[in-house]
C-alpha positions, 0 to 999 in steps of 0.5 A, spaced: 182 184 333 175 183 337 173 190 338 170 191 346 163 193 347 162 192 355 165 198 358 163 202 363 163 209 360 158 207 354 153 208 360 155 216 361 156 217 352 151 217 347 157 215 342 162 211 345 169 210 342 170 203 339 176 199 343 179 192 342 179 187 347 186 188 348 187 187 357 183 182 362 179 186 367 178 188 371 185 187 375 184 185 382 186 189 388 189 186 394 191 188 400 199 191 401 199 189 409 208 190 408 206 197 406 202 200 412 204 205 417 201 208 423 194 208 422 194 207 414 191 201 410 195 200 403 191 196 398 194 195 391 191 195 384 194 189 380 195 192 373 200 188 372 195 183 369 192 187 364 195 182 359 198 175 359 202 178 352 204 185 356 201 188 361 202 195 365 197 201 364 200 203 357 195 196 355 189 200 357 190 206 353 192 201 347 185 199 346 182 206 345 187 208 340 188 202 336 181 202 335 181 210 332 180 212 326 188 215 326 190 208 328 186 204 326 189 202 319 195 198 318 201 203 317 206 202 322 206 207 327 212 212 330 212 214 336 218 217 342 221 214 348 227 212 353 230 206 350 227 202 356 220 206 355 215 201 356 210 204 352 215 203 346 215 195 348 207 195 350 206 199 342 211 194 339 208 187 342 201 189 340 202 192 333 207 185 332 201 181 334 196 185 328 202 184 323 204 192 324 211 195 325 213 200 330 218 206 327 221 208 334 225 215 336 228 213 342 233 217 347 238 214 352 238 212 358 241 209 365 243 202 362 240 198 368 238 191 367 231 192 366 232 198 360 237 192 357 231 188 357 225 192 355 230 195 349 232 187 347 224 186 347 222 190 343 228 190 337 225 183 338 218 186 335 221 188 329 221 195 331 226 199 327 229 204 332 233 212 330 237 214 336 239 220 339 244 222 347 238 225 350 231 228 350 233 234 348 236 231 342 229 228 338 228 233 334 234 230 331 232 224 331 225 226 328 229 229 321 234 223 321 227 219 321 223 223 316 228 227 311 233 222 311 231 215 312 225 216 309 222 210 310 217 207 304 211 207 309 213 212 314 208 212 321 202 216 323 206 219 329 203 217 336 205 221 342 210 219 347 206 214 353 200 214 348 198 220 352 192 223 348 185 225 349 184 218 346 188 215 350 186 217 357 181 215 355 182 208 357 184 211 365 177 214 365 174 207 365 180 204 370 177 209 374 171 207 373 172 200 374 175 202 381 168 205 382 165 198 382 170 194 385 169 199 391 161 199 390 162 190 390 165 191 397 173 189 394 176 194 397 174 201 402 173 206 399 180 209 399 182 217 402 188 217 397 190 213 391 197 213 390 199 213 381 206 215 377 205 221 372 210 222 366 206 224 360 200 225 364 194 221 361 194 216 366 193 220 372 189 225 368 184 219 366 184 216 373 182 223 375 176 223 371 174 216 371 174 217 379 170 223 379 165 220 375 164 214 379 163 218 385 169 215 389 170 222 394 178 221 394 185 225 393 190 223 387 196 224 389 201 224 382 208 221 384 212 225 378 217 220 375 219 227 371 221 234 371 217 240 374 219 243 367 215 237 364 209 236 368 206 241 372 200 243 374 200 246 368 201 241 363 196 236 368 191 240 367 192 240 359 192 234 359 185 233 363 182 238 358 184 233 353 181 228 355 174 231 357 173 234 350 174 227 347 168 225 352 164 231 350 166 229 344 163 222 345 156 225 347 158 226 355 151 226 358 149 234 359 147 234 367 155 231 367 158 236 363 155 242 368 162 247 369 166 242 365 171 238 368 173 243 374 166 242 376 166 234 376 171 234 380 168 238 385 162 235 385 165 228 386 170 232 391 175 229 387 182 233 389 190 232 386 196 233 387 203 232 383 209 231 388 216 232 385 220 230 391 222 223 388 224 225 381 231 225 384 236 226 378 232 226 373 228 222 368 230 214 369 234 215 374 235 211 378 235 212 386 236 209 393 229 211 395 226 207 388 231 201 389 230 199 396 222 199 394 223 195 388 228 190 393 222 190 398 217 189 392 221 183 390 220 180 397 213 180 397 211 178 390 210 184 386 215 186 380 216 194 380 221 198 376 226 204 378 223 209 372 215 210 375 213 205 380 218 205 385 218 212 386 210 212 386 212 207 393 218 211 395 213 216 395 207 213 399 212 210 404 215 217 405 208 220 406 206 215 412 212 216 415 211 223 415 203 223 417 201 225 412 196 220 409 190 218 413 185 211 412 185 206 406 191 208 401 191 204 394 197 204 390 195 203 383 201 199 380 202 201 372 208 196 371 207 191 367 212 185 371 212 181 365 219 176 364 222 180 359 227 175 358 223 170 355 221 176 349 228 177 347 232 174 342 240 172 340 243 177 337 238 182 338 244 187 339 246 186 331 239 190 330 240 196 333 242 203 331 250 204 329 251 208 336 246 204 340 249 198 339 256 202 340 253 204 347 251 197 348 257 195 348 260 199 352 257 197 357 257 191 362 253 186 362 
């Protein structure tokens, strides 16, 4: 695949990192007119286009980590997630299309409609699965795949979401890439920008990338998971990872000053992580996330019950209650793709024994 030279961030290193050319950006923004409240002006940034073969944010992180030196081979790549994760989907359609394999440690969740299809996409990729109940379980699922199935090329192992310092590393240039957006006039500089948070390598490179362009604003971070998984702890972590791979790539000295809290507050970048749409738990559906997912359809825009519709659950409560100001952005991470077109009959027969059992034990 073509490697990209024409990033912002190569501006702010002496050594960037190679990346492929693997998303069209930038992804526009547009205004959410059916989103504003009292006062507050909601814009979108449509990353839902990042890439006609699957978008979404993960495409983002994909082009920094495909083209590192632990990825950039051609040995299958083994990583974790929900049997609906879309960074799974996202990994397996973008190896299948460098002739590589996905080795995929997968947990169970609630079987809605849009997991059924996002599983039948990527079994479509060639991707082999080992199944466990629960997240708690995957350590199981790591010994069946690595004592007992002993693949003939097992995978160099991948953090779930590509949540790594790499990773990030494609959020800081969408921050950046937002920066010029607002500096062409596309949009207003926003007061909050709205972002899910999972594993954290979104929102931690959206952090960064924000205070590098200059763009004074507060990120709020809508968890679609526990406190006991992201925190501000586990936040901070992940910044912390990232920034050492900038330093790493050579981070212009006058940036480096006070390491990233410093950034941050020089550029008046804040955060914050809100729990409150969690709900029962890791991809569970609620009523908040669903009517935003039903509204979102009415207006052309595809969302999903695990992250997005939660993030818009939270940007609707927080206007409600007056607790946004001015412009607002909702920066959409899903990639809206037609999942359907992707599948292929008899998928079924290719999963795991006790996935194709679950399967079947549920309704159409």
């Amino acid at each position: 695949m073509a490697a990209r030279t024409d990033h912002h961030l190569a501006a702010f290193l002496a050594r960037p990192p190679a990346r492929l050319r693997l998303a069209d950006l930038p992804t526009p923004v547009e205004r959410a007119p059916w989103l504003d409240g009292a006062g507050v002006e909601v814009w979108i940034k449509r990353d839902d286009r990042t890439s006609g073969l699957y978008g979404g944010g993960k495409v983002r992180k994909l082009e920094w980590l495909l083209a590192s030196d632990k990825y950039g081979g051609d040995q299958p790549i083994v990583s974790l997630g929900g049997i609906g994760s879309h960074h799974l989907l996202a990994l397996g359609l973008h190896l299948q299309a460098q002739g590589r394999e996905l080795h995929a440690l997968t947990f169970d969740q609630v079987m809605t409609p849009h997991v059924r299809d996002t599983l039948a996409a990527t079994v479509a990729t060639g991707a082999k699965l080992w199944s466990v109940g629960s997240r708690l379980l995957l350590p199981w699922a790591w010994l069946a795949y690595r004592l007992w199935a002993r693949p003939a090329r097992p995978g160099v192992y991948m953090s779930a979401g590509g949540s790594t310092g790499v990773g990030g590393l494609g959020f800081v240039e969408a921050g950046l890439e937002l920066g010029r957006q607002i500096d062409a006039g596309a949009l207003p500089r926003p007061a909050t920008v709205y972002v899910t948070g999972g594993s954290a390598a979104s929102s931690a490179g959206l952090g960064l990338g924000l205070a590098l362009a200059g763009v004074s604003t507060h990120l709020r971070i809508v968890s679609a998971v526990e406190r006991w998984i992201l925190g501000g702890y586990m936040w901070r972590r992940m910044v912390g990872d990232i920034w050492r791979e900038l330093v790493r790539a050579g981070l212009h000295p006058e940036l480096a000053v006070g390491g990233w809290r410093g950034l941050l507050q020089r550029s008046r970048v804040t955060w914050s992580i809100d729990h409150a749409q969690v709900g029962p738990g890791y991809a569970v559906p609620t009523p908040a996330g669903e009517a935003m997912v039903a509204l979102a359809h009415e207006h052309g825009l595809v969302l999903e019950t695990t992250y997005t519709g939660k993030c818009t659950a939270a940007l609707r409560a927080d206007i409600a209650a007056g607790r946004c100001q001015g412009p607002v952005l909702l920066w959409n991470t899903h990639a809206g793709a037609d999942l359907t077109a992707l599948a292929r009959p008899g998928w079924q027969g290719e999963l795991p024994p006790r996935l194709r059992a679950l399967h079947g034990s549920m309704a159409p």
